[in-house]
N, C-alpha and C positions, 0 to 999 in steps of 0.2 A: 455472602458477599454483599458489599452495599454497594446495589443499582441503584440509579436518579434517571437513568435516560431509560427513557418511554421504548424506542426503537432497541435497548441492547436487550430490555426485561420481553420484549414481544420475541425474538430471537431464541430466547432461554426456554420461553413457553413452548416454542415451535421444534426446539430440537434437544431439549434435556430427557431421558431416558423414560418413555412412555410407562414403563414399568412402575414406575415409583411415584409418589403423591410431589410436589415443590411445595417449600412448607415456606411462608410469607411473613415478614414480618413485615406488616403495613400499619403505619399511627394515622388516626385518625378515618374516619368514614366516609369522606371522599375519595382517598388514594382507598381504600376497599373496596368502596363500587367500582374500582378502574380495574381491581385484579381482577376483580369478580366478573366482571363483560370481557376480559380478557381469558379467563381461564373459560368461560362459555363458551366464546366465539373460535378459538385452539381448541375445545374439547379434552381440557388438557384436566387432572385430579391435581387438588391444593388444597393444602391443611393450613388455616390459619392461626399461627402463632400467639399467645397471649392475648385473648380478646379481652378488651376492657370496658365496654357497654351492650346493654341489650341491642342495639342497632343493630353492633356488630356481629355478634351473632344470628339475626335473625337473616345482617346480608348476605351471610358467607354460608349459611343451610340452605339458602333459597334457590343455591346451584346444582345443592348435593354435598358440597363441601365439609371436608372435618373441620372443627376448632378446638381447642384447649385454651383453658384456663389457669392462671398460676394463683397459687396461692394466697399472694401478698396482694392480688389485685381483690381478690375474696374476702380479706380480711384487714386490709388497711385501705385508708383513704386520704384525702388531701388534709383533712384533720390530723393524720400523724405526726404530717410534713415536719411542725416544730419542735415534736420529741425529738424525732428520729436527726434534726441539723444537716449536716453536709454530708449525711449517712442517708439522705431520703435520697437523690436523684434517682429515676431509674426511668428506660425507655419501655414501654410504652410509661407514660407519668402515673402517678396517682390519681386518682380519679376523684369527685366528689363522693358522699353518701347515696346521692338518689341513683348513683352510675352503679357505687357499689353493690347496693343493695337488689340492680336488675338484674346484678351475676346472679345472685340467689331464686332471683323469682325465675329462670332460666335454666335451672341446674338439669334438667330432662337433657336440652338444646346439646348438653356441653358432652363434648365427646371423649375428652381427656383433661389431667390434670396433670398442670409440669411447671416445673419448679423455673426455667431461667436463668440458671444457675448459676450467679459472676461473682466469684468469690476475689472482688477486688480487693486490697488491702487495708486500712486506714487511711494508707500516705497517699492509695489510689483515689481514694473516696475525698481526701483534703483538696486533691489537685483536680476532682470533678468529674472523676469517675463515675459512666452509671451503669446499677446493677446490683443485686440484693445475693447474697448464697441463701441457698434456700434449700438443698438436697437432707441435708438432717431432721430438717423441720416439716417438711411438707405432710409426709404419714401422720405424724402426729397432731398437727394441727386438722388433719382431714379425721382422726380418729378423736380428738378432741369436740370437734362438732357432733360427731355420732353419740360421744356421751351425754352430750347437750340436745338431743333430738332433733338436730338439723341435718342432718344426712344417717342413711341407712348404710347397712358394711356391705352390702352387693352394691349400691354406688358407687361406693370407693371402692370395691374390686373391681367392678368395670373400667371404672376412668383410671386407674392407674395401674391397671395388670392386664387388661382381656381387650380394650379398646385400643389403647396403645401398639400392643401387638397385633391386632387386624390393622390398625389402621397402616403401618409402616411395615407390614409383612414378615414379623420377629414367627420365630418357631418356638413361643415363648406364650406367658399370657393366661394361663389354665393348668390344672391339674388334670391330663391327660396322656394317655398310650403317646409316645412317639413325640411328646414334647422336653424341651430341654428342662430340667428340674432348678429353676428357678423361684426357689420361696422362699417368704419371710413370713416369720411367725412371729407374731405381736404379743403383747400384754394391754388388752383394751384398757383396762383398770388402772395400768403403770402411771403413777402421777412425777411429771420431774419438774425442774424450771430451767427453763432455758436458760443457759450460759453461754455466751461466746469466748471465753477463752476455754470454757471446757470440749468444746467441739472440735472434731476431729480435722474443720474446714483449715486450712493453713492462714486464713486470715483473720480468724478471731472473734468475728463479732456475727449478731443475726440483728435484722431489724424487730423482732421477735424476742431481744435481750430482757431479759427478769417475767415473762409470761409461765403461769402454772399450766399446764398440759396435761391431758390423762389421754393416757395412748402412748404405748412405747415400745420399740424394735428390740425384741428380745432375743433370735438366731436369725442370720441370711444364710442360705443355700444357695449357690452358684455352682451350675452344671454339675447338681447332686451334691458337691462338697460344700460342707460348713466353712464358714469364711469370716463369721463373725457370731459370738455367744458371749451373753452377757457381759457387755462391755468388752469383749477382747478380741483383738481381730487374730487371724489365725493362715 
């Protein structure tokens, strides 16, 4: 939901399901220190949404608090902006290089990685839509860095299979007795390029469009059945 008033968001803090983390989407680092002294002063657990500077992250650990990063904040910057044309907007915005480059020197900090996922259309993106699809690409751009020696494959099991499920209480997350058999099996090696009319997203495009990738989803297993192998879904 998009809150603006200060009194309706203190309400939500003080009586939404003590159970569960409220996951934030807050731009910029002022309205972050406000969730932040707010989710202190409730006692309340918040995950914050697509962080896009070291600030940010450093304000939202300082509570206790989870964050996640998305990918596109990881690996584009306001330098894309005039490849990318009326296909960049996106909320939280693009950030500089020196922004981008403090996701990296933070990668310890970050608790999860998640994609964002707004799989507007072209005609969405014409008329000023913002929002990137990213769920195709995300693996493999995360496994792509691994070939490239910037993250290790227990990072990216953590941030996007074991952290995610601790952090939001999934019975999911690990290769364990008594968990739901949720897995994918990769091809690290797999080299492909990105397509968007080849993707399976219903709107066509990736900001990611003509990039070579090594790392590729080769079977999913959901609740133990195969659901997708080599290219087929099932």
């Amino acid at each position: 939901m998009k809150i603006n008033d200060e009194n309706i968001i203190k309400k939500h803090f003080e009586n939404f399901d003590k159970n569960k983390p409220i996951v934030i989407h807050a731009e910029g680092q002022q309205l972050i220190e406000k969730i932040a002294a707010l989710a202190k002063k409730t006692k309340r657990k918040i995950h914050l949404a697509h962080a896009t500077t070291a600030k940010e992250i450093e304000t939202i650990k300082a509570i206790g608090a989870s964050v996640e990063v998305t990918p596109h904040h990881l690996f584009l910057s306001k330098k894309h902006e005039e490849k990318l044309g009326k296909l960049a907007p996106v909320k939280p915005p693009l950030r500089d290089e020196t922004s981008r480059k403090s996701l990296w020197q933070n990668l310890d900090k970050i608790d999860c990685i998640a994609t964002d996922h707004a799989p507007h259309s072209l005609e969405d993106k014409e008329n000023g839509a913002y929002g990137y699809p990213g769920l195709e690409t995300s693996l493999a751009l995360m496994l792509d860095a691994y070939n490239k020696r910037l993250l290790t494959l227990s990072w990216i099991v953590e941030r996007m299979a074991t952290n995610p499920a601790r952090v939001f209480g999934l019975n999911c997350g690990e290769i364990a007795t008594g968990k739901k058999a949720d897995l994918i099996i990769v091809d690290v090696k797999g080299e492909w390029r990105v397509n968007g009319e080849e993707l399976e997203t219903k709107c066509k495009w990736s900001p990611f469009d003509g990039q070579m990738l090594k790392g590729r989803v080769k079977t999913v297993i959901r609740n133990g059945k195969v659901v997708y192998e080599n290219e087929e879904f099932y």
